[in-house]
C-alpha positions as CSV (number, residue, x, y, z in Angstrom):
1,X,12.7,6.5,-41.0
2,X,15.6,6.6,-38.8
3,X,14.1,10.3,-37.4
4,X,11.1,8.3,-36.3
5,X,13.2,6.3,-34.1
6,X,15.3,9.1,-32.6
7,X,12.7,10.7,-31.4
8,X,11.4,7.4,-29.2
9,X,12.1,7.8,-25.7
10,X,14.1,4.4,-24.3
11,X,13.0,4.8,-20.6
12,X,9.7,5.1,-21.6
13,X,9.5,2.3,-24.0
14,X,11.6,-0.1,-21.6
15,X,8.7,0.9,-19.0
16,X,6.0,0.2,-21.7
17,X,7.9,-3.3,-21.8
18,X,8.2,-4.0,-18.3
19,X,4.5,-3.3,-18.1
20,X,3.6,-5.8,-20.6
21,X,6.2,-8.1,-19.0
22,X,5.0,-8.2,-15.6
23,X,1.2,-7.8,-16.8
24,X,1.7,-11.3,-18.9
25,X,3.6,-13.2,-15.8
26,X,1.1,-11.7,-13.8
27,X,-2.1,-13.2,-15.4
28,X,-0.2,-16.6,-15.8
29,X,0.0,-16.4,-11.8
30,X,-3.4,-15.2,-11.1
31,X,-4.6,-18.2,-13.3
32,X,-2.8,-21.0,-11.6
33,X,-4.1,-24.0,-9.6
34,X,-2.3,-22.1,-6.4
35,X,-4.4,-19.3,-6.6
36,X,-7.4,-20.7,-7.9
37,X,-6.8,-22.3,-4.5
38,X,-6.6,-19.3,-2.9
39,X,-9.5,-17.6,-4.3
40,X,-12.1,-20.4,-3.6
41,X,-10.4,-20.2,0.3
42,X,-10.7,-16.3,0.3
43,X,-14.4,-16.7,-1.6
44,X,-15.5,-19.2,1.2
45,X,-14.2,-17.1,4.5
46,X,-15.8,-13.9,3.1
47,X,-19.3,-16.3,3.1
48,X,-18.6,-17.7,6.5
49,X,-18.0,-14.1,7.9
50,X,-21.7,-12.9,5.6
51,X,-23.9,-15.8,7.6
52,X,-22.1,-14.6,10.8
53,X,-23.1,-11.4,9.7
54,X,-26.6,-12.0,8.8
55,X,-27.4,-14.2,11.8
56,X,-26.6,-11.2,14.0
57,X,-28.6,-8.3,12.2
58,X,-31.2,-10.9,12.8
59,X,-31.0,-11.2,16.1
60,X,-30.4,-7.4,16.7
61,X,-33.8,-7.0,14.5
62,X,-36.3,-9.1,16.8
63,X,-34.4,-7.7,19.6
64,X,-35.7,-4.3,18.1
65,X,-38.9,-5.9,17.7
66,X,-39.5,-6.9,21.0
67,X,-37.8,-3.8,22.5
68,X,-40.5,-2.0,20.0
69,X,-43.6,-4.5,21.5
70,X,-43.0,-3.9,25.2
71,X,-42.7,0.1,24.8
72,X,-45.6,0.0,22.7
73,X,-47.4,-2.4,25.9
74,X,-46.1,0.2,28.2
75,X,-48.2,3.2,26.8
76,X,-50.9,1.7,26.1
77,X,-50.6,0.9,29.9
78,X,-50.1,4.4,31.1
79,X,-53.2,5.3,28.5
80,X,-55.5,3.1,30.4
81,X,-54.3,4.1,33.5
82,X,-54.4,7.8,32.7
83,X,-58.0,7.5,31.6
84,X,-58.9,5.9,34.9
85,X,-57.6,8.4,37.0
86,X,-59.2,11.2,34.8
87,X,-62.3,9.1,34.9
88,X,-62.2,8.6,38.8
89,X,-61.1,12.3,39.2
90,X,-64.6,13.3,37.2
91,X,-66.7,10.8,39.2
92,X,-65.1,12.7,42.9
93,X,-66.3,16.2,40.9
94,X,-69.6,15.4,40.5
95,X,-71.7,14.5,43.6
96,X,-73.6,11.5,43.8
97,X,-77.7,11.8,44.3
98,X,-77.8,9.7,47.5
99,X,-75.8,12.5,48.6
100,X,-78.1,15.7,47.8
101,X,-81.0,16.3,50.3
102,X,-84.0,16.5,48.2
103,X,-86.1,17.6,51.9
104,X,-87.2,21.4,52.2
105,X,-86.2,22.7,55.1
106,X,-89.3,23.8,56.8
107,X,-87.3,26.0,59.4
């Protein structure tokens, strides 16, 4: 029996105890009123700062949305006006029949 304890190791074992030591007063302080206290303070700032949060990837989404509106409005816009150049462009090519002389010449 004595062998048995000759071969344990004080420093560790006096670490071991220090561990359980500090790990007991430690949950008896992370249980008090005080820091019940603090974690209902600490719990309420981190939801301030998540509506602050959320409020502004809100407004940066419809400012997205609109940004995405008005360039959608602005080629549809060039579209149109693309398509009525082209279509004036074809109507300046072809030539008009009050224009062609349907006379003979009889010279």
């Amino acid at each position: 029996m004595l062998k048995c304890l000759k071969k344990i190791d004080k420093a560790k074992t006096g670490i071991f105890a220090a561990g359980v030591l500090f790990g007991t007063a430690g949950i008896k302080v992370l249980s008090s009123k005080d820091a019940k206290k603090l974690y209902t303070n600490c719990t309420a700032a981190v939801l301030r700062a998540k509506e602050c949060v959320m409020k502004t990837a809100t407004t940066i989404q419809e400012n997205a949305e609109d940004i995405y509106a008005e360039a959608q409005q602005i080629n549809e816009d060039r579209a149109a006006q693309a398509a009525q150049e082209f279509d004036g462009e074809a109507e300046a090519a072809k030539p008009a029949e009050a224009d062609i002389d349907w006379t003979p010449d009889l010279q």
